[in-house]
ROVOGU-625342 format. One line per 8 residues: number of its first residue (from 1); for each residue x, y, z of C-alpha. Coordinates in nm, 3 decimals, padded with zeros to 5 digits. Example, Ala and Ser with C-alpha at 12.3 -4.5 7.8 and 13.67 -1.06 7.14 Angstrom:
# residues 2
1> 01.230:-00.450:00.780  01.367:-00.106:00.714 $
END
This chain:
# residues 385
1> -00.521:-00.251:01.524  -00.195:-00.176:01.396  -00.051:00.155:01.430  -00.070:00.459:01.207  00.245:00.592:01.359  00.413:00.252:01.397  00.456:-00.050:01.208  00.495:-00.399:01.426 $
9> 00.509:-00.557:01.731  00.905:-00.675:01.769  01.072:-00.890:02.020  01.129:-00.778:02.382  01.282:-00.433:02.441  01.703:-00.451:02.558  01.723:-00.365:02.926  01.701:-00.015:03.042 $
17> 02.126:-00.018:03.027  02.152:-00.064:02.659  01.865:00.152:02.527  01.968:00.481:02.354  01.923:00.791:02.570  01.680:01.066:02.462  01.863:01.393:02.331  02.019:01.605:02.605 $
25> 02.031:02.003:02.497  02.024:01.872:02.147  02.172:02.089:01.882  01.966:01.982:01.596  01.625:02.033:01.791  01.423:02.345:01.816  01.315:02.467:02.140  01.166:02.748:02.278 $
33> 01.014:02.622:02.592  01.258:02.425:02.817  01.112:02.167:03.062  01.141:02.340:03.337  00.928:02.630:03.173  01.164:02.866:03.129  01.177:03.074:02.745  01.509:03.015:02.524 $
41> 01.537:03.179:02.208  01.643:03.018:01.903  01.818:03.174:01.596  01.561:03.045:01.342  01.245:03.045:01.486  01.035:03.249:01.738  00.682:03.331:01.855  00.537:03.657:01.928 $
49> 00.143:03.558:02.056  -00.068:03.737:02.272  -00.126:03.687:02.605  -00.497:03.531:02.539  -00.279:03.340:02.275  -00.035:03.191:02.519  -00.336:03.104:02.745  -00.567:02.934:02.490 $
57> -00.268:02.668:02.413  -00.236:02.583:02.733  -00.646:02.544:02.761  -00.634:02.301:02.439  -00.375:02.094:02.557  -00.584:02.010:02.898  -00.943:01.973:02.741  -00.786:01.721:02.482 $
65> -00.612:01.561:02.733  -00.892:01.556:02.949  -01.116:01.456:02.645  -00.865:01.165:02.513  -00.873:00.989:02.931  -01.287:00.985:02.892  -01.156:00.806:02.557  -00.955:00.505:02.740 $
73> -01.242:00.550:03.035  -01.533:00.424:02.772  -01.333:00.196:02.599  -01.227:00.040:02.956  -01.638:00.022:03.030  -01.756:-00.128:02.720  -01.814:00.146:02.532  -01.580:00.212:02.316 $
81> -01.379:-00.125:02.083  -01.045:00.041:02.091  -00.885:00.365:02.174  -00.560:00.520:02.046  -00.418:00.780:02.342  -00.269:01.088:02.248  -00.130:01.137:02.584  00.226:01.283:02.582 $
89> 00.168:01.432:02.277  -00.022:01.704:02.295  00.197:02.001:02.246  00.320:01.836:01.904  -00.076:01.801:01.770  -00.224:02.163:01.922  00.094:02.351:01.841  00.133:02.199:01.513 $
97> -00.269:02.239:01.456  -00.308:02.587:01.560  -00.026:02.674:01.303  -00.215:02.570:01.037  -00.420:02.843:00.814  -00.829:02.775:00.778  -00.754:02.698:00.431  -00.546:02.382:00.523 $
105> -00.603:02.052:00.446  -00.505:01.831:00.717  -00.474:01.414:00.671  -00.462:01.270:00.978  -00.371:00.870:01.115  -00.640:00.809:01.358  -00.440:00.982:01.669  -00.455:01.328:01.597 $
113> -00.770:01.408:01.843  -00.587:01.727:01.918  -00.529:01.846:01.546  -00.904:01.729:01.508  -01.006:02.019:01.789  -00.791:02.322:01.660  -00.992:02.286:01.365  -01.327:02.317:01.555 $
121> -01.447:02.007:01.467  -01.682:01.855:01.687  -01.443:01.594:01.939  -01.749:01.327:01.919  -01.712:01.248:01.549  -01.462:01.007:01.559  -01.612:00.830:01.870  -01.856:00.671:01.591 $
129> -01.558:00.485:01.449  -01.439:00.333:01.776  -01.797:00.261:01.904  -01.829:00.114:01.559  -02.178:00.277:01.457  -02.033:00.423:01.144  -01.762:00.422:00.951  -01.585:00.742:01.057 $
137> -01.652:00.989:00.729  -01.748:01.349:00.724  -01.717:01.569:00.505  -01.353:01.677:00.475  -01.440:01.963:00.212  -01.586:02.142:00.495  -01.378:02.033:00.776  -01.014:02.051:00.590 $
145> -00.973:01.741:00.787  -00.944:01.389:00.619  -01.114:01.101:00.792  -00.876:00.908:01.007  -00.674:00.653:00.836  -00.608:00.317:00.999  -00.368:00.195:00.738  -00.058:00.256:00.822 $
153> 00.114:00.568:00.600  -00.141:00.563:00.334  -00.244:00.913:00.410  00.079:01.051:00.325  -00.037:00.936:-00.044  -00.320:01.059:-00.045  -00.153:01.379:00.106  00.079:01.384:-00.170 $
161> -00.171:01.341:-00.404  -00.398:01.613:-00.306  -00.052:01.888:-00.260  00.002:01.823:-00.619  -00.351:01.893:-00.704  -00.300:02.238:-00.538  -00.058:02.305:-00.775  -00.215:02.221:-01.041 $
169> -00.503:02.417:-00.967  -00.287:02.736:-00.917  -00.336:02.789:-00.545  00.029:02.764:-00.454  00.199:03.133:-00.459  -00.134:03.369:-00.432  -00.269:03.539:-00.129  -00.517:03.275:-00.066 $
177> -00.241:02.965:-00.112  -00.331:02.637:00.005  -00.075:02.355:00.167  -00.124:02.045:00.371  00.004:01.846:00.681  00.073:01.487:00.680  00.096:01.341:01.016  00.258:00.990:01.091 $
185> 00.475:00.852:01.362  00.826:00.708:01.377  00.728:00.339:01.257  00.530:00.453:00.999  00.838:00.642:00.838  00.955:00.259:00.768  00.660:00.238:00.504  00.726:00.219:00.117 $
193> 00.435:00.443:00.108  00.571:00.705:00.309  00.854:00.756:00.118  00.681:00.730:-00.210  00.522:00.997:-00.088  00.864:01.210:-00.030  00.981:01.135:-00.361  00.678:01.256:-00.516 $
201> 00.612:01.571:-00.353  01.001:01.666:-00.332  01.021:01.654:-00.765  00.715:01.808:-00.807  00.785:02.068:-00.502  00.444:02.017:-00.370  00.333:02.236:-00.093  00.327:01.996:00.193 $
209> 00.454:01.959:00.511  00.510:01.587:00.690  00.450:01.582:01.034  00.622:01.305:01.224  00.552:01.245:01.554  00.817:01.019:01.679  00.694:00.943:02.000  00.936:00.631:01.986 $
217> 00.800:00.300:01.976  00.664:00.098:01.665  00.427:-00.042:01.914  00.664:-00.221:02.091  00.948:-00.137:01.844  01.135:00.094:01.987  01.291:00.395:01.718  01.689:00.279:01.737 $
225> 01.546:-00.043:01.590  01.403:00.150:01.326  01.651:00.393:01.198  02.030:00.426:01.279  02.003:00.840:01.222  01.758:01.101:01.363  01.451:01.101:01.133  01.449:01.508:01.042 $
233> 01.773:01.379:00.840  01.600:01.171:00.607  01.464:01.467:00.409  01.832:01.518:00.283  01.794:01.195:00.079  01.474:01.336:-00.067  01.600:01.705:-00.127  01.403:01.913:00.075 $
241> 01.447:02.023:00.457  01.433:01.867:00.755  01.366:02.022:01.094  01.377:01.850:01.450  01.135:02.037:01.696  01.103:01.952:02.065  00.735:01.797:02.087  00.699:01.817:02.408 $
249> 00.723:02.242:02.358  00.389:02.397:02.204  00.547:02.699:02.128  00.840:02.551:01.946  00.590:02.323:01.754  00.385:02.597:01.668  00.661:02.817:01.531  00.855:02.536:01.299 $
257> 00.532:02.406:01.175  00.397:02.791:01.073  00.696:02.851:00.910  00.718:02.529:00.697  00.343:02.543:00.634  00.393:02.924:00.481  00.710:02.818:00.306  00.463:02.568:00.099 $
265> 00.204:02.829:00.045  00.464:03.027:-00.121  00.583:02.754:-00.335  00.879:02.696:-00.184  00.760:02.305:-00.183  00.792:01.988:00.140  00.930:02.051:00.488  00.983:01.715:00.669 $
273> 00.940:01.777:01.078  01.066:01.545:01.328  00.849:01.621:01.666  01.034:01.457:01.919  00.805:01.311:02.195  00.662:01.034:02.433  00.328:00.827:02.383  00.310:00.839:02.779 $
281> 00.051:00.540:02.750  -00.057:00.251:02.554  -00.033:00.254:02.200  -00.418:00.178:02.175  -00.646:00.020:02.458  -00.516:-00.372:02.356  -00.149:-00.212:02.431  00.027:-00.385:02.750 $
289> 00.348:-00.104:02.742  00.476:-00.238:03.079  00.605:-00.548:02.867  00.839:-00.389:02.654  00.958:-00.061:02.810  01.065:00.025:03.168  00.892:00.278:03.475  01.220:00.466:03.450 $
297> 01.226:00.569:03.056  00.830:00.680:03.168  00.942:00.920:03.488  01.213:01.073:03.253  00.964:01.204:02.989  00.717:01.257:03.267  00.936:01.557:03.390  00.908:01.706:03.032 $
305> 00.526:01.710:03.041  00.407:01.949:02.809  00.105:02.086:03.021  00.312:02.145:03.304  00.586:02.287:03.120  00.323:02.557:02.952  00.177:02.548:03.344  00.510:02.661:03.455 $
313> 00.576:02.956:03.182  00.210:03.081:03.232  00.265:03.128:03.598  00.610:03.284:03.547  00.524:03.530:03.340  00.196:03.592:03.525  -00.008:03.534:03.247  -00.253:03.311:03.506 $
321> -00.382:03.241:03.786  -00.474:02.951:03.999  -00.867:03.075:03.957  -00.809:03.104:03.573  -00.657:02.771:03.577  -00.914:02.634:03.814  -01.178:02.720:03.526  -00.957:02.557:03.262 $
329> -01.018:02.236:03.423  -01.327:02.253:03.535  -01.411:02.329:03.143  -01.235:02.054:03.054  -01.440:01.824:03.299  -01.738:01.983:03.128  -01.670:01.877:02.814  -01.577:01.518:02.890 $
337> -01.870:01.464:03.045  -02.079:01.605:02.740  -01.829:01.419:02.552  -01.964:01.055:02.769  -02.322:01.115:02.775  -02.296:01.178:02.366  -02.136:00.886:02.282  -02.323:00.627:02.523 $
345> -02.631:00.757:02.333  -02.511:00.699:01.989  -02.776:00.532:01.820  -02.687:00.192:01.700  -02.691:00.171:01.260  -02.925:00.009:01.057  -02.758:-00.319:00.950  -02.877:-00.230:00.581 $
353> -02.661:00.090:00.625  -02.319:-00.062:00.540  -02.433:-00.165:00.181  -02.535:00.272:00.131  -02.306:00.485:-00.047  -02.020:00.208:-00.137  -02.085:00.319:-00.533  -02.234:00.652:-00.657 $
361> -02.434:00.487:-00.879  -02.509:00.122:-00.744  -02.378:-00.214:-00.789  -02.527:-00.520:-00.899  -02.272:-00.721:-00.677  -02.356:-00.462:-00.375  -02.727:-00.531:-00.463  -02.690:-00.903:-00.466 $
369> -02.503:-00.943:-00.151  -02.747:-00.683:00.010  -03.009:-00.886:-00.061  -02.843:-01.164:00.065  -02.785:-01.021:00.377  -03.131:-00.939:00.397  -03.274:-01.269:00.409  -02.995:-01.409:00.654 $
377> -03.089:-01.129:00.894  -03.456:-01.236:00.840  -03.326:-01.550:00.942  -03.341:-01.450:01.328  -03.637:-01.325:01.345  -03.885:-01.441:01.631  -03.543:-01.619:01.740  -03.490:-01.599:02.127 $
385> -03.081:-01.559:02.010 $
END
């Protein structure tokens, strides 16, 4: 699989002495929640969330971490054909997702497992895609959540497409305004579709915000091979702003992405975000990250965990307790193990199944190759293969 936030594999990294070093107290990035836990206050943005608020991002961010390792643990057994790891980035998808108004339409790559649970969508349905017994659809209409999208930076089209339809319709502006979220990674930014997609929405102000999660590598590519200036900047070009939030800070994330995401409900039109983070594992389960980047680069972001880092602030402020945070994980266990027993039961699909639904009102080519396929499987019959 190639990656929805990244483009291609690339030649060996440089050695640890000639790689760019991550932003240190970085002007351009928003921050609210320094690594060591501690709250900063920024002239622009700020959050003002309850106490129950404060707790419930810190409980998102461990069940879908929790819920993303019983990912990689099926996909290690068998179970599972691939599995793309959000780990490292959860603050960027459940701050960025709980920002996000029930009215939202959300189009996802195939990564966003944590967007996918602020919206209350069941975390099993896009097991089915990676166990390959279906093909991954539900209904977005209900969900305001697009199926996940392997190819790469096609979704921001079909993003783009659907903002301007808002507009259209007259739901940009009112009290019950629409907007959507885009999300793609750094490699994916690379993409002719991508920036199609910027020049589209920018002249017709659509009411969209892109979500990049530059959680830099292109697979193995790292982001200085990619781009010579921060990403955020980019939206210059295109004529509409640009904001750099530090992904690894759930609070920060939340407050740039609510204020871009109400911006475009008003009509004030695209917001390009930069979430600057780490994909602390493999870039899917056939990933071998030890090959191109070193244990060092890993123990630096590890120190800017997001979990902790909310850990830290939580117990600072006395806003929990080890008891309360006791039951967090034990909920989290709870739910990965629901989350196992689910998907090793998925029933396997009727063969017949992939020739359903392909047109609304039939085929004669579908027909002929599903009869086709009919007889070969007939074939095996009373075979002992």
């Amino acid at each position: 699989m190639v990656n929805g936030d990244q483009t291609r594999s690339g030649p060996k990294a440089k050695s640890p002495a000639r790689r760019k070093k991550t932003p240190v107290g970085d002007p351009d990035m928003v921050q609210l929640l320094t690594p060591d836990g501690k709250r900063v206050s920024h002239p622009d943005y700020a959050v003002d969330l309850t106490d129950e608020e404060y707790r419930g991002l810190y409980r998102d961010m461990v069940i879908v971490r929790r819920l993303d390792s019983e990912g990689t643990a099926l996909q290690r057994q068998g179970q599972l054909g691939i599995w793309a790891s959000l780990l490292g980035q959860e603050a960027a998808q459940i701050g960025s997702g709980r920002a996000l108004a029930a009215q939202d339409m959300v189009f996802p790559t195939y990564r966003e497992h944590g967007v996918l649970w602020t919206k209350g969508i069941d975390p099993i349905m896009p097991f089915g895609l990676f166990r390959g017994v279906d093909l991954g659809g539900w209904d977005s209409r209900k969900y305001k959540f697009q199926m996940y999208t392997i190819v790469i930076g096609a979704q921001t089209l079909h993003a783009t497409g659907y903002a301007m339809g808002i507009t259209m319709d007259g739901k940009v502006g009112t009290d019950d305004g629409e907007a959507v979220i885009a999300y793609f990674g750094d490699g994916a930014s690379s993409q002719g579709d991508v920036n199609e997609s910027l020049v589209f929405s920018s002249v017709y102000n659509s009411p969209i915000v892109f979500f990049c999660q530059n959680n830099q590598y292109a697979i193995s590519e790292p982001v200085f091979r990619q781009a010579k200036a921060p990403l955020f900047k980019r939206a210059d070009g295109f004529g509409f702003p640009g904001v750099r939030v530090d992904g690894n800070d759930v609070l920060a994330t939340y407050a740039v992405t609510k204020t871009a995401m109400d911006n475009a409900r008003s009509g004030n039109g695209p917001t390009f975000i930069e979430a600057f983070t780490y994909r602390m594992g493999a870039h899917t389960t056939t990933d071998d990250p030890t090959r191109y980047r070193d244990s060092v680069e890993v123990d630096q972001w590890k120190a800017k965990d997001p979990i902790s880092r909310m850990r830290t602030f939580l117990e600072a402020e006395k806003l929990a307790d080890a008891d309360w945070l006791a039951g967090v994980d034990a909920e989290a266990d709870e739910h990965a193990l629901s989350l196992r027993e689910r998907v090793i039961s998925m029933p396997d699909p009727d063969p017949d199944s992939m020739f359903q639904h392909v047109f609304r009102e039939g085929s004669p080519l579908v027909d002929s190759e599903r009869a086709a396929f009919a007889d070969y499987h007939a074939s095996f019959e009373g075979s002992e293969h």
